[in-house]
C-alpha positions in Angstrom: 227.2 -88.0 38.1 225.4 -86.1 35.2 225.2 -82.9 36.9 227.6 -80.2 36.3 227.4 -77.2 38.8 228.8 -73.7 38.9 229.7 -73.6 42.7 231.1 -71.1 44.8 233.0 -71.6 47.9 233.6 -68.8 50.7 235.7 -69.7 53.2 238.6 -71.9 52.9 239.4 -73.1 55.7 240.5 -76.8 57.1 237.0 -77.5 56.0 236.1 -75.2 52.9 239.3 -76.4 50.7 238.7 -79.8 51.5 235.0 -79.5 50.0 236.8 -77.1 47.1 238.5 -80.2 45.9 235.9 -82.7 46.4 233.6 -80.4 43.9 236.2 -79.8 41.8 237.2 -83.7 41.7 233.2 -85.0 41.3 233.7 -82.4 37.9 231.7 -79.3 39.2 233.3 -75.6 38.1 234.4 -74.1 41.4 235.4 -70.5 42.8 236.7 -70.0 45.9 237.2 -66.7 48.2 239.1 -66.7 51.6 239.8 -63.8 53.8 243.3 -65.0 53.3 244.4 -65.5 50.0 247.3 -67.5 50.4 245.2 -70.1 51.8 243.1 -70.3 49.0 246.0 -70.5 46.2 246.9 -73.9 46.4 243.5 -75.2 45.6 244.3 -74.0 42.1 246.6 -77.2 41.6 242.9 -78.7 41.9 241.3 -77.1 39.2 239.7 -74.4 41.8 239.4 -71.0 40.7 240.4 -67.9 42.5 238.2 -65.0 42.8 239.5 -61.8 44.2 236.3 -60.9 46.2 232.8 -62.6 47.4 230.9 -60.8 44.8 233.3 -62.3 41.9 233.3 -65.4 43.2 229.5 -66.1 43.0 228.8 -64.2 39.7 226.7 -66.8 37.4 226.9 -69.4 40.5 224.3 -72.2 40.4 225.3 -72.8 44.3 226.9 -70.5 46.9 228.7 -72.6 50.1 229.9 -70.7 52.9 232.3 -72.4 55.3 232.9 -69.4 57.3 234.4 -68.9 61.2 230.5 -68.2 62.9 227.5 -66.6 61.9 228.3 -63.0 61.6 231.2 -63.9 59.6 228.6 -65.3 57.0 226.4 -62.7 57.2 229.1 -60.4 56.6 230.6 -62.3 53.9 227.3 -62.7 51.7 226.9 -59.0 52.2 230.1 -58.4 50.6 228.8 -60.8 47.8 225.7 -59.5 47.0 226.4 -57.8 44.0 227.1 -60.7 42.5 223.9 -62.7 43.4 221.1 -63.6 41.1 217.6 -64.3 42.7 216.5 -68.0 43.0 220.6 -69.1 43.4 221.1 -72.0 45.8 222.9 -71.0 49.6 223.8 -73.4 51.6 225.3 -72.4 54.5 227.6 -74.7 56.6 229.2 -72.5 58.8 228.3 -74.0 62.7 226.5 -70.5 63.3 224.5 -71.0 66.0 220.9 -70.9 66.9 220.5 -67.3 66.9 222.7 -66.4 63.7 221.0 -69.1 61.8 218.0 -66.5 61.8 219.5 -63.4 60.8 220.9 -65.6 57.8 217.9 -66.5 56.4 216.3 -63.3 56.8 219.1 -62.3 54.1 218.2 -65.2 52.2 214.9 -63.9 51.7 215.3 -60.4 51.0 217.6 -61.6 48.0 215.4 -64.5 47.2 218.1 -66.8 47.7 217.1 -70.5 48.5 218.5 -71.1 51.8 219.8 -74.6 53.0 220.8 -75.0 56.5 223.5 -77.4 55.8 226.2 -77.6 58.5 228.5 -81.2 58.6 230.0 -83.4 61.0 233.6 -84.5 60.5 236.9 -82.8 60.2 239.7 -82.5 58.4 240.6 -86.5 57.6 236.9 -87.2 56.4 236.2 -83.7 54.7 239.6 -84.6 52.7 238.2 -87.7 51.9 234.8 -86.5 50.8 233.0 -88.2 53.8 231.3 -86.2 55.7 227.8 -86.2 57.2 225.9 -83.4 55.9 222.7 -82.0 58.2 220.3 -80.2 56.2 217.5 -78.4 56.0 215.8 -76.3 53.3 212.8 -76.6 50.4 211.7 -80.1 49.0 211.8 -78.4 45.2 215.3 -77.1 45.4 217.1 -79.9 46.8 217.7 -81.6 42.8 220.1 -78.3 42.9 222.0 -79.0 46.1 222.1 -82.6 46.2 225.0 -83.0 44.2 227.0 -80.8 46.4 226.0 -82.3 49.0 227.1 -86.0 47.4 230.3 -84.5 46.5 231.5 -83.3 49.8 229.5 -86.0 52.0 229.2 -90.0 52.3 225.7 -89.3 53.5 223.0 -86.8 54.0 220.2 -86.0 56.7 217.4 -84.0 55.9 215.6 -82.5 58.9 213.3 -80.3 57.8 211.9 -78.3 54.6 212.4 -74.9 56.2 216.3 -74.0 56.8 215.3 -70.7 58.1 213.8 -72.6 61.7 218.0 -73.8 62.1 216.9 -77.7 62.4 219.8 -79.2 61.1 221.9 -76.7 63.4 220.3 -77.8 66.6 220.7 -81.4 65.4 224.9 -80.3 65.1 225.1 -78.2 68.0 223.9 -81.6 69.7 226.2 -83.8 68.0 228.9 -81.3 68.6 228.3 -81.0 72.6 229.3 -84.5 72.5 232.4 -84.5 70.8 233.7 -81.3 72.9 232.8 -83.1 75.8 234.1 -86.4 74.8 237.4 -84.6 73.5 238.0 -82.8 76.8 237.4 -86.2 78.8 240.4 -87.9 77.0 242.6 -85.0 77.6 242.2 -85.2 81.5 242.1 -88.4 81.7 245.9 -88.5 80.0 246.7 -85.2 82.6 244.8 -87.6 85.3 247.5 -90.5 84.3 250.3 -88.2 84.5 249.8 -86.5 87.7 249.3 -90.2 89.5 252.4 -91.7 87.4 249.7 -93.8 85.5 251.0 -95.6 82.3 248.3 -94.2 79.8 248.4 -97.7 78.1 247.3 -99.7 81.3 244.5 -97.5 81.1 243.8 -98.5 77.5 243.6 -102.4 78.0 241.6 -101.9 81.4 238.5 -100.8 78.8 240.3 -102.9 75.8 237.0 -104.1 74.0 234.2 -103.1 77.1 231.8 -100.8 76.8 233.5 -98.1 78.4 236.2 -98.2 75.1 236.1 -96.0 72.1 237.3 -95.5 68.8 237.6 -91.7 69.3 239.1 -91.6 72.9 241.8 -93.7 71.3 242.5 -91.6 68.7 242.1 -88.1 70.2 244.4 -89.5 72.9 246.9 -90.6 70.1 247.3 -87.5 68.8 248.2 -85.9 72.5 250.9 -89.1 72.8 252.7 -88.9 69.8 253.0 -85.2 69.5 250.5 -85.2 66.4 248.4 -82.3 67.2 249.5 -80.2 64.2 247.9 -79.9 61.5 244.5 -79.6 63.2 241.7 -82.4 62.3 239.7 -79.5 63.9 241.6 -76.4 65.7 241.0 -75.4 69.6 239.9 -72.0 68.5 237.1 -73.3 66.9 236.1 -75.7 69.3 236.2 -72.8 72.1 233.7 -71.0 69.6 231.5 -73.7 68.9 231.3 -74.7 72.6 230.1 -71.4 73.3 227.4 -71.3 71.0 226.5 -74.7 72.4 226.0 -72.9 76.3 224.2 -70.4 74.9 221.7 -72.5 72.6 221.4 -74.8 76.3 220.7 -71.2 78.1 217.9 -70.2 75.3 216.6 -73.2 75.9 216.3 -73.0 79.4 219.2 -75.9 80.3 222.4 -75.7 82.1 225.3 -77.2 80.5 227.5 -77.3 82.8 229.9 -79.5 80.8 230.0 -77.8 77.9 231.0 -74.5 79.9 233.4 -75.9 81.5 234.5 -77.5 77.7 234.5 -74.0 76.5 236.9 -72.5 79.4 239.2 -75.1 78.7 239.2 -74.8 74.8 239.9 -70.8 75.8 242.8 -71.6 78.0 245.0 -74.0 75.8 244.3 -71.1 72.3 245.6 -68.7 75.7 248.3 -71.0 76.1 249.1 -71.1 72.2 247.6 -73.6 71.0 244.3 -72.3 68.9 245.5 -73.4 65.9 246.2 -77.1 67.0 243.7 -80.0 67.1 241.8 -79.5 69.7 242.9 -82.6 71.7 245.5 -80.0 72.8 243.3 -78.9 75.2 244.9 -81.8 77.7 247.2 -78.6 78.0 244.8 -76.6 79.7 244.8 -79.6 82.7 248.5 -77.9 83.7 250.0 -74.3 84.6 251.8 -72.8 81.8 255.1 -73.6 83.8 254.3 -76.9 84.4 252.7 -78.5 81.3 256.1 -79.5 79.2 255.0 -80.6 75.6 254.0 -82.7 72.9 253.8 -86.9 73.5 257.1 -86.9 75.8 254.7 -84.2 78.0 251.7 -86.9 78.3 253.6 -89.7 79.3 253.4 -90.9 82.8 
């Protein structure tokens, strides 16, 4: 890759470091911000520099990525850096905001004069690592020459779907793709609680679908991680699931549709971070199935 990038990243999180690296790796210059410093220290083994606030951290940037908690944490965040922002810099902003934040986002966007790129991903922690992540994205035909090696850095492949990031396209398209892996998620933890209150071998339930069409890569491996006691560190944490879920019933309700699963895939993300487990992947909502007396723990817990 030819081009060389100033890039800042804010937020460095389970996603935000992993993309750190991957610019830093693919050659680009790179300063990161978190909330929490101590989170953001190690990525200087990488070559990733530390700034001490937002507005330091995109000073001279060609590209400003946020990887931030929700919307209003973005907002807030790029507020704090807007000292430091020159007119006609690249954001792209890949937070999982929500249909209503995405709006008051770009509306900042344009009274910097900031290109804006709705640009959220799918994939956690083991593919963001890895740099293979699907990036959604939205955002001006003419600027995308700047963002597109970002983009190839963090991402095996990108989706474009749409030239306006301000109308949140690629945002409904992951709020979509994310109410299926909730859901999904949820579904393999009660069907391991389902096992255990009926004495069921999880494994005989395994080679019933073995190769049909009911079998699938994901269930396995979400329910792996409940089995063997792997749910820490999180590919993607329960907190964060219960938020996104949320924005998912309320992006149904704007719309005028029910979601019935994903409310019920919120309360259960909301019970297991009550339980203790936010920061865990969030397969550890199989723990919401049980009473906090009852649910025991770890692999030995979801046995039958």
């Amino acid at each position: 890759m030819t081009d060389r990038l100033t890039v800042s990243v804010l937020g460095t999180g389970i996603m935000g470091a992993a993309m750190a690296r991957n610019l830093a790796r693919a050659g680009h210059t790179v300063r990161a911000w978190n909330r929490s410093p101590d989170k953001a220290r190690p990525l200087t083994e990488d070559g990733v520099g530390i700034a001490d606030s937002p507005a330091e951290a995109v000073r001279g940037a060609d590209v400003v990525l946020t990887m931030l908690y929700d919307g209003p944490a973005a907002l807030d965040v790029m507020r704090q850096a807007a000292d430091g922002l020159r007119p006609g810099i690249a954001w792209v902003q890949s937070t999982t905001a929500g249909v209503e934040a995405i709006a008051d986002l770009a509306a900042f966007a344009r009274e910097r004069d900031l290109v804006f790129f709705d640009a959220p991903v799918l994939g956690t922690r083991q593919p963001a690592e890895a740099g293979q992540l699907l990036v959604l994205a939205a955002g001006p035909a003419d600027g995308r020459d700047t963002v597109t090696p970002v983009f190839d850095a963090v991402g095996a492949r990108t989706v474009w779907t749409g030239e306006d990031g301000a109308e949140g396209s690629a945002t409904r398209l992951k709020l979509v793709a994310n109410s299926w892996v909730l859901s999904v998620t949820n579904a393999a933890g009660e069907v391991l609680a389902l096992a255990k209150a009926l004495g069921v071998d999880p494994q005989a339930f395994f080679d019933a679908i073995d190769g049909g069409p009911l079998d699938m890569g994901y269930l396995r491996a979400k329910s792996a991680l409940i089995l063997e006691d792997r749910l820490s560190p999180a590919q993607f944490a329960v907190s964060t699931a219960a938020k996104d879920a949320r924005l998912i019933v309320e992006a149904g309700a704007g719309g005028g549709v029910r979601l019935d699963v994903a409310t019920a895939s919120a309360e259960r993300f909301e019970r297991a971070t009550a339980q203790g487990h936010g920061d865990e992947d969030m397969a550890a909502a199989y723990f919401a199935s049980f009473d906090e007396k009852a649910r025991g723990g770890g692999g030995s817990g979801a046995g039958a």
